[in-house]
C-alpha positions in Angstrom: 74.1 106.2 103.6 75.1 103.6 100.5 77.4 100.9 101.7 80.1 100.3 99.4 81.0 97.2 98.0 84.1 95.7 98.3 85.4 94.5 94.9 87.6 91.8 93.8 90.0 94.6 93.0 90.5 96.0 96.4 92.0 92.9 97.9 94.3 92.4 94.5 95.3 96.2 95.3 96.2 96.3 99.1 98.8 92.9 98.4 100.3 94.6 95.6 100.6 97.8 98.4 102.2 95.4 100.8 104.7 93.7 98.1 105.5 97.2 96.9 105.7 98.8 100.5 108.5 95.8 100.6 111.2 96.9 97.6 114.5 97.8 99.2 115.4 101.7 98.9 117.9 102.2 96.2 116.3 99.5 94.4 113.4 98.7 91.8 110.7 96.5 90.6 108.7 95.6 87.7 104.8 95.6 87.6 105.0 92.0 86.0 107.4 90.8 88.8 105.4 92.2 91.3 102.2 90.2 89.4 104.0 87.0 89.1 105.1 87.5 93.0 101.1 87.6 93.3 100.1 84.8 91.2 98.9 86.6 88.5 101.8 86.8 86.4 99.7 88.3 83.5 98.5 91.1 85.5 100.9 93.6 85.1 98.5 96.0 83.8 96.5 96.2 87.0 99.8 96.0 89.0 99.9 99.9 87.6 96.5 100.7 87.9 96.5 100.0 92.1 99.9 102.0 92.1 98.3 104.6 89.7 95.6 105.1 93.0 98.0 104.5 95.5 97.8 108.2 96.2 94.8 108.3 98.0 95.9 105.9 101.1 97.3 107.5 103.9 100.5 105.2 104.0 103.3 105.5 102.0 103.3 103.4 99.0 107.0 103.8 97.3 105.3 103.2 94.1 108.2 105.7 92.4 110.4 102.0 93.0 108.3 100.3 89.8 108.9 100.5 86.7 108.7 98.6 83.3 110.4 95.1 82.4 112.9 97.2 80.4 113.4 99.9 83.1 111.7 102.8 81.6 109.5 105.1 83.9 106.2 104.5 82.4 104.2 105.5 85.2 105.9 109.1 85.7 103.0 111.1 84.7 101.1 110.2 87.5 103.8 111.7 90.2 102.5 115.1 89.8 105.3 116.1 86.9 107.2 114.6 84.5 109.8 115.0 86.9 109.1 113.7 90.0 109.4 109.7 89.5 113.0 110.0 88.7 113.9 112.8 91.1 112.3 110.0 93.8 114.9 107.7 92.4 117.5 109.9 92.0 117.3 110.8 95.9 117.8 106.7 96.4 121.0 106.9 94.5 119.2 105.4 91.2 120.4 106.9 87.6 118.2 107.5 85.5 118.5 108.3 81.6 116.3 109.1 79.0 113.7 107.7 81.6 115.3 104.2 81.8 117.3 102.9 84.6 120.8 102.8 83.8 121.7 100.0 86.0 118.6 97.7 85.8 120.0 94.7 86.5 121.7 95.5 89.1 119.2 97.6 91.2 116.5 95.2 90.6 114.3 93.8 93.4 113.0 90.5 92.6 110.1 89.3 94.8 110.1 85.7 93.9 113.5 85.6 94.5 113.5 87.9 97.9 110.7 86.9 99.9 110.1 83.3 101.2 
């Protein structure tokens, strides 16, 4: 039996889980506040790719609760439909339009700001 490595990746990937596992319902993130909240404020990018896998873990990652700096639902297509990321938010009491977050401001969660 092979034994898998563990790459730098996985530990990057279960704190963005734990940050994530942390946003209030009813309210949203941004992958780069979430990054910055981590100390790798120009990791955004791979702020979506652990959520993008988030999938396969057994506990629940509310990963629907992230979204862009400008509040648009980028990562939608990888709840199942095009559908299902704002229905999520929608169910939290979270408007959506046109896939953007009506009331960004107001509904957003900021980590650096939230947790001490």
């Amino acid at each position: 039996m092979a034994h898998r490595q563990n790459s730098p990746n996985d530990d990057f990937f279960t704190r963005v889980y734990e940050v994530t596992k942390l946003i209030p319902y009813g309210r949203i993130t941004s992958y780069g506040a979430i990054a910055r909240y981590l100390g790798s404020g120009r990791s955004a990018r791979m702020v979506g790719w652990a959520l993008n896998a988030c999938h396969t873990r057994k506990d629940f990652i509310p990963a629907h609760r992230v979204v862009n700096r400008n509040g648009l639902l980028t990562g939608k297509r990888h709840f199942g439909n095009s559908t299902t990321m704002e229905q999520l938010l929608a169910n939290e009491g979270v408007v959506v339009e046109n896939d953007r977050i009506v009331s960004f401001r107001e509904k957003f969660w900021d980590p650096l700001a939230e947790l001490q």
